[in-house]
C-alpha positions as CSV (number, residue, x, y, z in Angstrom):
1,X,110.7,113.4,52.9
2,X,110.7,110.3,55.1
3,X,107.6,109.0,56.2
4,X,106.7,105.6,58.8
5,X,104.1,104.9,60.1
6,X,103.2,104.0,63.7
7,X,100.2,101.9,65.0
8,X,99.6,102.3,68.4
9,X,97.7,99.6,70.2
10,X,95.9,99.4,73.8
11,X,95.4,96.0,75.1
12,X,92.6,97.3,77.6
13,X,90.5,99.3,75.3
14,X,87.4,100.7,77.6
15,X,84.9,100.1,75.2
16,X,85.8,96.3,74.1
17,X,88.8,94.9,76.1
18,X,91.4,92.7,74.4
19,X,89.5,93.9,71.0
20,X,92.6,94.0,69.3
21,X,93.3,90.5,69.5
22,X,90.0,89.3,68.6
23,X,89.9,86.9,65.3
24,X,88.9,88.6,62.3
25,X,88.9,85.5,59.3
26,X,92.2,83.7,61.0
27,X,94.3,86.4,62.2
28,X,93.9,89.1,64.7
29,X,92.7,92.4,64.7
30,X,95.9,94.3,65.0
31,X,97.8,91.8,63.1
32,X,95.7,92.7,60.0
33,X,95.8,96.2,60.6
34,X,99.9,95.9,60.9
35,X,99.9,93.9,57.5
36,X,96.9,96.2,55.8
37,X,99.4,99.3,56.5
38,X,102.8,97.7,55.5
39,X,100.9,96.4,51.8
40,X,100.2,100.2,50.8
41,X,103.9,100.3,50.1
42,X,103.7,104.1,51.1
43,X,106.1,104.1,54.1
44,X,110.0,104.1,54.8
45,X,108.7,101.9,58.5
46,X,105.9,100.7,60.2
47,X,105.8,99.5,63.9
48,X,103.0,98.7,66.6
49,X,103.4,100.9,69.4
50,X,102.1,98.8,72.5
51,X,101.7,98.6,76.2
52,X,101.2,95.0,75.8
53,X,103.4,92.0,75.9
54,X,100.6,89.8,74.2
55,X,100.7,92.4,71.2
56,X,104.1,93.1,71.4
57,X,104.6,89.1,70.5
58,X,101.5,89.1,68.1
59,X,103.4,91.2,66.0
60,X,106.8,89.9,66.4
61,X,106.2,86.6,66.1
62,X,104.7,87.1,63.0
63,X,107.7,88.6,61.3
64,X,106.5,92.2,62.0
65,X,107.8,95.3,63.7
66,X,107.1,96.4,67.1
67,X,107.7,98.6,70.0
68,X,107.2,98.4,73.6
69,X,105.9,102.0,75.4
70,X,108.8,103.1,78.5
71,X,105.6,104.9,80.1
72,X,101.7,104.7,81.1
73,X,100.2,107.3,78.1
74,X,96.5,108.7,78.0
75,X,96.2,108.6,74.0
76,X,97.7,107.5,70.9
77,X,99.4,110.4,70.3
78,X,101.5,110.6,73.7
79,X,102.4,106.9,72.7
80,X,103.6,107.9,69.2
81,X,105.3,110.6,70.3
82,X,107.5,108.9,72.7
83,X,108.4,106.1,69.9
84,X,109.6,108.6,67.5
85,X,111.3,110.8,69.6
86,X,114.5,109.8,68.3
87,X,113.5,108.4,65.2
88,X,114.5,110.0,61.9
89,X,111.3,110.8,59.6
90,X,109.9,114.2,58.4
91,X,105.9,112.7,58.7
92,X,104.5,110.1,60.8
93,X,101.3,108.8,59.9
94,X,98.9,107.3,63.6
95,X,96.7,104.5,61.8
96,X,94.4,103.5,64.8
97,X,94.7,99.7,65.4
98,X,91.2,98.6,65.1
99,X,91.2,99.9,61.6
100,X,92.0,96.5,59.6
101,X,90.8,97.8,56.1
102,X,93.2,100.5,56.1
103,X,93.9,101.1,52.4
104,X,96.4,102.7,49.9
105,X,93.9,105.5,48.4
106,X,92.6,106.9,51.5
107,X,96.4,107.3,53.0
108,X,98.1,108.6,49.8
109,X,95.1,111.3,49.4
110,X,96.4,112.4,53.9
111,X,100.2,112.5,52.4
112,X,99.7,114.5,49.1
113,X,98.6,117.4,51.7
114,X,102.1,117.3,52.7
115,X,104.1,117.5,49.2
116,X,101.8,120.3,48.4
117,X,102.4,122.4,51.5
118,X,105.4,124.4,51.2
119,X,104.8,126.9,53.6
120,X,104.8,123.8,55.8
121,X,101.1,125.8,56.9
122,X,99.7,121.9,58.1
123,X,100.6,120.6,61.3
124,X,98.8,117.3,61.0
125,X,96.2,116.6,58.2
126,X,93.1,113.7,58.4
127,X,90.6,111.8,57.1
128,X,86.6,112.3,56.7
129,X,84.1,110.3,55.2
130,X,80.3,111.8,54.4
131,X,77.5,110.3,56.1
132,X,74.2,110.2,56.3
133,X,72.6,107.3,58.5
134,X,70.9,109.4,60.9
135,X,71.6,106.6,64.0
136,X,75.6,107.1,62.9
137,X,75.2,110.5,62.9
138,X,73.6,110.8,66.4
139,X,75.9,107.3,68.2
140,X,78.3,109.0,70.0
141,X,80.9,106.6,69.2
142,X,81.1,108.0,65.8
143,X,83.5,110.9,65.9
144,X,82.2,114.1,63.8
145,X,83.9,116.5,62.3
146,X,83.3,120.4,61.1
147,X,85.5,122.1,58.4
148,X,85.7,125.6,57.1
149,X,85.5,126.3,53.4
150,X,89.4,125.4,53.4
151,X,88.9,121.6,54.7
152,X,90.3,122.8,57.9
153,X,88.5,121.3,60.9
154,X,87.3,123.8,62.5
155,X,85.5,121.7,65.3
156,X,85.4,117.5,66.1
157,X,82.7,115.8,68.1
158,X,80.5,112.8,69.2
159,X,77.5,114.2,68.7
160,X,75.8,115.5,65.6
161,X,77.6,118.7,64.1
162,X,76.1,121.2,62.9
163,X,73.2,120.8,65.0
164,X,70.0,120.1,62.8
165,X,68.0,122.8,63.7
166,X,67.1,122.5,59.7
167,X,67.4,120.0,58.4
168,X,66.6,121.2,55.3
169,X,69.7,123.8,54.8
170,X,71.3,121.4,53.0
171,X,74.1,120.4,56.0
172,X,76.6,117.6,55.4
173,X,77.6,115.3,57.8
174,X,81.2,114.2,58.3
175,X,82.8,111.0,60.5
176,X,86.3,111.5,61.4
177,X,88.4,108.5,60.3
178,X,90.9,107.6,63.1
179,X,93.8,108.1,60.9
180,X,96.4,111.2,61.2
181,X,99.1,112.4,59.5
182,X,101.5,114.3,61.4
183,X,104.7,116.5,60.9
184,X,107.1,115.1,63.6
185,X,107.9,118.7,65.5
186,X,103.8,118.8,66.1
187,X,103.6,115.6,67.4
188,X,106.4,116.1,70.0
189,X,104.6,119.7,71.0
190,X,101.2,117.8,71.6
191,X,103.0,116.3,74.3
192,X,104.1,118.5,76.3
193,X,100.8,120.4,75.5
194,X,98.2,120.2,78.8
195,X,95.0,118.2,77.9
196,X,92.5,121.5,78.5
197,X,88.6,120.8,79.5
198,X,87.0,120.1,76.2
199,X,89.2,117.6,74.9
200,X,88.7,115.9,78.6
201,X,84.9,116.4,78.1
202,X,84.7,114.8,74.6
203,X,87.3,112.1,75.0
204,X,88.7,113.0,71.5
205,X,92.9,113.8,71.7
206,X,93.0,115.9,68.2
207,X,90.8,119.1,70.1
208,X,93.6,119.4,72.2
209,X,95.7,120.7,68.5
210,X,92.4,123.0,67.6
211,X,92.8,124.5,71.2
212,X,96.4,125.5,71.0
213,X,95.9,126.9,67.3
214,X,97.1,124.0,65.2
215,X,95.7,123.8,61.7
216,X,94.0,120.4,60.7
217,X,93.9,119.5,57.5
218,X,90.7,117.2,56.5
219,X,91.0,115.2,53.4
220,X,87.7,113.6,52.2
221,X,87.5,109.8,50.9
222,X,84.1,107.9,50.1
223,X,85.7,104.8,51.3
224,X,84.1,103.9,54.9
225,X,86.1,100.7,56.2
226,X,84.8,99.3,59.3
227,X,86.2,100.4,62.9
228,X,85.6,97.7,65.1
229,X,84.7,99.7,68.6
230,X,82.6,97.2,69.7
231,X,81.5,93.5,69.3
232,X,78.9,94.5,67.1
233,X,81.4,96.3,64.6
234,X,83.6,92.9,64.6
235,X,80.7,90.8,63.4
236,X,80.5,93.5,60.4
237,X,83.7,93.2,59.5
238,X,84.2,89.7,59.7
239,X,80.7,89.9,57.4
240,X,82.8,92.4,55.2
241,X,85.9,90.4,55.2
242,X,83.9,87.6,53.5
């Protein structure tokens, strides 16, 4: 089974522009999320998959791997997708570019669902961490997630699922960590699968596999990372780096 991995990485990110190539402790974002993903030593490849000649040559020019998108794309996904098209692999794993602690343990825990699924039942399979800060759970830049009793997702969102109606029935909270796992023939379909009204309304791309039936697997780690989203989250995880 061959598996890369592919980065993709937005120079104009809404939220904090140019984010990727802030500093984090002498290097840039994306160029510590590139190196964090090629030392697991769990992939055949890894590339950045950019729209940007600044990244392209952040990469690059530091001895790494990366590819330039033919076309404008509207999430990570679509710009995966078109990078592997005619790449040979069986699994391609999407670790998001602001995630700079991306570690071995949390990735190989996504891949095992893959070496156990014979039935190839899994079309793509992620990560979720428990939490249970009450201002994570309600920011609606935290992505939430909802599984049934087989760790499927049944449901993602940014704001608090289950509602706490009770907050005594003993609910768990889950954040959705921005890293996926896909098989290669799902990834291509997602494509040329229309974005429908929900996924438009959240802003989240992985509703758009729950609304054409795909099957998620969630995979639960303790280890929370930092994503930086905003200028705030870089000034934590330069903190962390230290």
């Amino acid at each position: 089974m061959k598996i890369i991995s592919m980065i993709p990485a937005r120079y104009g990110a809404s939220r904090f522009p140019a984010k990727l190539m802030q500093n984090l402790a002498g290097k840039s974002v994306i160029l510590r999320t590139y190196e964090a993903t090629v030392a697991t030593n769990l992939f055949d490849d890894v590339f950045v998959v950019t729209d940007s000649k600044i990244i392209f040559d952040e990469i690059t020019n530091n001895g790494g791997k990366a590819i330039m998108s033919q076309k404008e794309h509207e999430s990570g996904s679509d710009r995966i997708a078109e990078a592997v098209a005619n790449v040979d692999c069986d699994i391609v794993v999407n670790v998001q570019g602001d995630e700079p602690f991306t570690e071995r343990e949390s990735l190989q825990k996504v891949l095992e669902v893959f070496k156990t699924d014979t039935n190839k039942e899994i079309d793509l399979a992620s990560l979720m961490v428990e939490i249970d800060d009450w201002d994570e759970i309600n920011n609606p830049n935290t992505v939430k997630v909802i599984v049934d009793q087989n760790s499927f997702a049944l449901y993602f969102s940014r704001s608090p699922i289950p509602f706490p109606r009770d907050k005594n029935a003993g609910a768990k909270y889950y954040k959705h960590k921005g890293i996926y796992a896909f098989r290669k023939e799902a990834l291509l379909e997602f494509t040329v699968l229309p974005m429908q009204f929900i996924e438009a309304t959240e802003k989240i791309e992985c509703i758009r596999y729950l609304e054409y039936g795909k099957r998620i697997k969630m995979v639960e780690t303790e280890i929370q990372g930092v994503e930086i989203d905003t200028p705030e989250d870089l000034e934590k995880a330069k903190r962390l780096w230290k």
